[in-house]
C-alpha positions, 0 to 999 in steps of 0.5 A: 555449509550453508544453513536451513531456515530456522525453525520459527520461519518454517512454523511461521510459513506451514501456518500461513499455508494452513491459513490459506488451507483452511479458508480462515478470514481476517477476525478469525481466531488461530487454533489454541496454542496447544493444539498448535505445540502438537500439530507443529510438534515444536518447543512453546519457544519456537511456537511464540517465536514464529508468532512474533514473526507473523506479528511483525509482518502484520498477518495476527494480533496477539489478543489478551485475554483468556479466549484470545489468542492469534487473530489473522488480520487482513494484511496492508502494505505498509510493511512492504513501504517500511521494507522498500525504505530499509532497501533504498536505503541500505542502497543509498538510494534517494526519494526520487528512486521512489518517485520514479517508480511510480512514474513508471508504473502507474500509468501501465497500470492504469491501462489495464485497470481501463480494461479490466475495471469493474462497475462497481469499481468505477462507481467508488472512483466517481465518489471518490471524485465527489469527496474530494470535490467536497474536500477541495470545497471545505479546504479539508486538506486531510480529507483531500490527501486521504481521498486521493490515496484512495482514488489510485489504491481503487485503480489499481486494484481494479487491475485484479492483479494483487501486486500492482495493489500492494505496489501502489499502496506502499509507494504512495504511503511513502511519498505521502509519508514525507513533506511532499504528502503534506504540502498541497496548495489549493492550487496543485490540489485543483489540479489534482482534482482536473486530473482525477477527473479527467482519469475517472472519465478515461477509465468509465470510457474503458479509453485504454490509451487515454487512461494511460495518457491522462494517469502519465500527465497526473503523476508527471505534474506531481513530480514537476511541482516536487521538482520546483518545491522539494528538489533538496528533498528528491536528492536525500535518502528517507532514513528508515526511521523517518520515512512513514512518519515514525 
């Protein structure tokens, strides 16, 4: 016979909806763990367990304290990166599972951000072309890195659509995670540079097609120059442990 879900699950799943019910927002505090023993009718055991599980998926903070408690926070998406790693691995797949994901994906994503991608998203797009402009300038290469994570997280949130957001971010958490996130050249962050240029226009232009284009040449280069440099690396599986700088 097959078993339910343990009971600490199912608290910790009746609390997300209550969250969602609710309206709270990240910062905000939890009811007390008492008015929680009596809503949830459950043991303080089962209760702190189910807690822990929302830690552990980085939706609360258990804040110390006399007038602490759970804090929602406001969830990223580097538990999926650490998930996706674990997957690819327990599959025995290599860094190039990942890279090709991204090939598939981004450009279709970018399209769509071209139809959907609101003015104040394509004025954050353009500063973010002028930071890492000024980066690239400064020879700032964390800067750099930071700012042109930033610059594909904006697209693809631009999407509306919150998986392809999630997506991106912990793919690029993982690639950025490894050597490949590490090592860029003034001359592969020059062509960087062109090529968020070139995609920023595309984009402000709402060019659907060019948008797709210019972000399929982006990521094609990267892997080109992956290719060339790391091509032991693109053939290893990235140990759990190891994968997001841990």
């Amino acid at each position: 016979m097959s078993r339910g879900p343990k009971t600490s699950l199912v608290v910790a799943q009746q609390i997300v909806r209550d969250t969602a019910r609710k309206g709270l927002q990240p910062g905000d505090l939890l009811p007390p763990e008492k008015a929680m023993l009596e809503e949830y009718q459950i043991g303080r055991g089962t209760l702190r367990e189910g807690l822990r599980l929302l830690e552990f998926q980085g939706m609360i903070a258990l804040k110390p304290g006399p007038k602490g408690g759970p804090v929602l926070l406001d969830p990223d998406a580097s538990h999926l990166a650490s998930t996706i790693i674990l997957l690819m691995q327990l599959q025995n797949a290599s860094l190039s599972t990942i890279v090709e994901a991204r090939t598939a994906l981004e450009p279709v994503i970018c399209r769509l951000a071209a139809e959907r991608i609101s003015d104040e998203n394509l004025q954050e797009l353009k500063q973010s072309v002028d930071r890492m402009q000024q980066s690239f300038d400064t020879a700032d290469i964390d800067t750099f890195l930071e700012t042109n994570k930033q610059f594909h997280d904006v697209i693809a949130w631009s999407t509306g659509n919150a998986l392809f957001g999630y997506l991106t971010d912990a793919l690029l958490r993982i690639t950025g995670g490894t050597v490949m996130g590490v090592d860029h050249p003034a001359p592969l962050r020059e062509t960087t540079l062109k090529a968020h240029t070139q995609i920023y226009e595309a984009l402000n232009s709402h060019d659907a097609d060019l948008s797709e284009d210019r972000m399929r040449d982006h990521i094609n280069e990267y892997v080109r120059y992956a290719e060339r440099k790391f091509p032991e690396l693109l053939s290893q599986v990235l140990p759990w442990n190891q994968a997001l700088g841990g």
